[in-house]
C-alpha positions in Angstrom: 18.5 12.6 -6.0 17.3 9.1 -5.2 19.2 6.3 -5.7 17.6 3.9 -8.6 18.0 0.1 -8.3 17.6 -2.2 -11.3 16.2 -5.1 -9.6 15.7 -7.3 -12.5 20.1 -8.1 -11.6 19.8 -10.1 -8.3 22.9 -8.3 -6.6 21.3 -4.5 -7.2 18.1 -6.3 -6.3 19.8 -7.1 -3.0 21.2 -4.2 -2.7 18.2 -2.1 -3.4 16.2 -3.8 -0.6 18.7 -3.4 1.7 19.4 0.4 0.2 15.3 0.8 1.2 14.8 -0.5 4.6 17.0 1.7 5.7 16.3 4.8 4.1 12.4 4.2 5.6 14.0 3.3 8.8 15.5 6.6 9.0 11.9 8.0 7.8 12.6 8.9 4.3 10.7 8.2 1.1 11.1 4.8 -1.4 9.6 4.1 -4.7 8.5 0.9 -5.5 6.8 -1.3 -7.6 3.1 -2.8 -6.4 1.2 -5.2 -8.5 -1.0 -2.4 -9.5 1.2 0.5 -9.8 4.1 2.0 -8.8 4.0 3.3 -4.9 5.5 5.8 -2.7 6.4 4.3 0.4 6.4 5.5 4.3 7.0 3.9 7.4 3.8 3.6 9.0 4.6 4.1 12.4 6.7 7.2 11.8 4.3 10.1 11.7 7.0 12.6 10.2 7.5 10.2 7.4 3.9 10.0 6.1 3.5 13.8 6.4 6.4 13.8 3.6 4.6 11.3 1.8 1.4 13.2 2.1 3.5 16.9 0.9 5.5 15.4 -1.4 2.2 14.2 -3.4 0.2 17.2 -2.9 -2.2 15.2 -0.7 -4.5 16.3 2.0 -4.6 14.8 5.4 -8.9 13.8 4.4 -7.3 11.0 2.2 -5.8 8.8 4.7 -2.5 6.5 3.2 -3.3 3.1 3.0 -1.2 0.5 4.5 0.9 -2.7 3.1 1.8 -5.9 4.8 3.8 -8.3 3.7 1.8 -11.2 5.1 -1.6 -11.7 5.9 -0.8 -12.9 9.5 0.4 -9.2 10.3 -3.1 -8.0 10.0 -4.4 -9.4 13.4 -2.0 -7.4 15.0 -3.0 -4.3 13.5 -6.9 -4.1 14.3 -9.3 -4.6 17.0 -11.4 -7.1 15.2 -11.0 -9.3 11.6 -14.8 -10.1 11.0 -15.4 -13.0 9.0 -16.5 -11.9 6.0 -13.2 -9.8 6.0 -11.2 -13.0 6.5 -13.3 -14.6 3.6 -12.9 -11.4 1.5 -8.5 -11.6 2.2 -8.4 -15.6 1.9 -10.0 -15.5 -1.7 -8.1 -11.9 -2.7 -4.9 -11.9 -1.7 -2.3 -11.6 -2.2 -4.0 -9.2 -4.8 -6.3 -6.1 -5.8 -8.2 -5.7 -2.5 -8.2 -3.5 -0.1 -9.7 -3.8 3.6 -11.3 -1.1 5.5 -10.5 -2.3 9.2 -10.6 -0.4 12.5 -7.3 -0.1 13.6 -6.1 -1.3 17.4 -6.4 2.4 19.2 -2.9 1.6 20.8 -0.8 2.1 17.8 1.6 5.0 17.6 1.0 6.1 13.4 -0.9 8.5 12.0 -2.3 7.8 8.4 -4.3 10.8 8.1 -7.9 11.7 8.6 -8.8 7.8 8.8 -11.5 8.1 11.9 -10.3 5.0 13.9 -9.7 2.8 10.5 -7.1 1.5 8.4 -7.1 0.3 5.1 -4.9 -2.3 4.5 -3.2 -4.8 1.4 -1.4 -7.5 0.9 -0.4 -7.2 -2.2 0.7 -10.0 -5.3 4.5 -8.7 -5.7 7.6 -10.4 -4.7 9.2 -7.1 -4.6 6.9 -5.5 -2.5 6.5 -8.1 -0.3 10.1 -9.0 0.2 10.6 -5.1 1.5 7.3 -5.2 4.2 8.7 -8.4 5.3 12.0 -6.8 6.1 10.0 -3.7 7.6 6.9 -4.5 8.7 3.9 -2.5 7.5 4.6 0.8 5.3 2.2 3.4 4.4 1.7 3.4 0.6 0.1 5.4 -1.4 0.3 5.8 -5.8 3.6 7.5 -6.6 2.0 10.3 -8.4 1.0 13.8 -7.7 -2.7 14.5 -6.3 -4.9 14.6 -10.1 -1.8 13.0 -12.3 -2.4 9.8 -13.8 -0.7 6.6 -12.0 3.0 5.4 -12.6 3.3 2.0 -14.2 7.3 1.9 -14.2 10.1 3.4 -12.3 10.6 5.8 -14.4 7.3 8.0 -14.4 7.2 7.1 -10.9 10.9 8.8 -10.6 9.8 11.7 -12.8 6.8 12.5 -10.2 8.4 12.0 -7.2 11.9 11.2 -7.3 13.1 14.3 -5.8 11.3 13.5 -2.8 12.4 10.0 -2.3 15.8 8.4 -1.3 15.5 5.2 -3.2 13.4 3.9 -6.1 13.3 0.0 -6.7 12.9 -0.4 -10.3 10.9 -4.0 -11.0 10.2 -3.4 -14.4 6.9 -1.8 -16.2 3.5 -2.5 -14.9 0.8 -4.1 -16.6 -2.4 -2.7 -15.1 -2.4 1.0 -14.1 -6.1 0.0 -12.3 -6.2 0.5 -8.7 -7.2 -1.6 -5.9 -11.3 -2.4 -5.2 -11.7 -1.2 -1.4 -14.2 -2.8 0.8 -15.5 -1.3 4.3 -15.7 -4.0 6.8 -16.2 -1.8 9.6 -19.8 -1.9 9.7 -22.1 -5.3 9.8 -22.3 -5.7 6.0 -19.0 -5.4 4.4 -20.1 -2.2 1.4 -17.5 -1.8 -1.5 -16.2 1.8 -1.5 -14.3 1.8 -4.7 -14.6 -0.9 -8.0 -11.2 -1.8 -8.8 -8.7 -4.4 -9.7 -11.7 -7.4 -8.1 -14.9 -6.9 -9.9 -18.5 -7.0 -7.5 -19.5 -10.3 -8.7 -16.6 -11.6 -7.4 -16.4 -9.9 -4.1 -20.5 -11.4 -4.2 -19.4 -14.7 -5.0 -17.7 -14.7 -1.6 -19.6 -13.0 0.4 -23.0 -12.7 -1.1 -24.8 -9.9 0.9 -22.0 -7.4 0.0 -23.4 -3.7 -0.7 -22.2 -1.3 -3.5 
């Protein structure tokens, strides 16, 4: 039974944070609230811990878990290369809706899944979230909903999906948007948009004009 934090009070707020770093230090499962949806949370670098994330939503290893950071800064450290129109793309997007297909430094000791050498990573626009990766560093996160159910926008459908697998669920309130993230691919020499989302093409073009879709 996971242990449920009403973080709209500042002291269980506190205490919920502190409650989740260490249950994903110990390589157990949080829920938490994203500016999209609600998430299920892994530490990235603890390979155990993302396979329970992968079982608990009935996920297959050929959908790699995308990854959080809590500040744009961590990103450099993460991946061999941050081409320019990726820094364009993450200096007009986030924090926000858009997610960045990068090849990941070979040297790191995680395993996402089936990602071929890549990693797709957020920063995303919630205080929540990003006090949490700020206190762990990056986390695997993935929508904290079974494979083909639709998306949890509060704590509660997000507890009702997955709660039995997780330790602790940080409840921020209801989300607005149950829309996911737009992911880009800026592995290759023209950044191509894998999936419309939250940031709309025109806007993506707007930045970086020769964009694919």
């Amino acid at each position: 039974m996971a242990d449920v934090y009403d973080c709209s009070d500042e002291d269980q707020r506190a205490a919920g944070l502190t409650a989740a770093a260490a249950a994903l230090s110990r390589g157990e499962l949080v829920l938490l609230p994203t500016d999209t949806v609600y998430g299920v949370a892994a530490d990235a670098f603890t390979p155990e811990a993302v396979g329970r994330l992968l079982t608990a939503k009935n996920r297959g290893r050929n959908m790699p878990v995308p990854v959080l950071v809590g500040e744009a800064s961590t990103v450099a450290g993460l991946v061999t290369a941050f081409p320019a129109d990726a820094h364009a793309l993450a200096e007009a997007f986030w924090p926000g809706g858009l997610t960045l297909v990068l090849e990941h430094t070979p040297t790191l000791s995680w395993d996402l899944g089936e990602a071929e050498g890549t990693v797709a990573v957020r920063l995303p626009d919630d205080d929540l979230a990003r006090d949490l990766l700020r206190r762990t560093g990056p986390l695997a996160v993935s929508s904290a909903n079974r494979s083909g159910r639709p998306a949890a926008t509060s704590a509660q459908q997000a507890e009702y999906q997955l709660g039995e697998h997780a330790a602790v669920v940080l409840d921020g309130g209801p989300r607005e948007s149950s829309g996911a993230s737009t992911i880009v691919d800026c592995t290759g020499p023209v950044p191509r948009v894998l999936r419309v989302g939250a940031v709309d093409v025109d806007r993506l073009r707007a930045v970086v004009p020769g964009i694919t879709d």
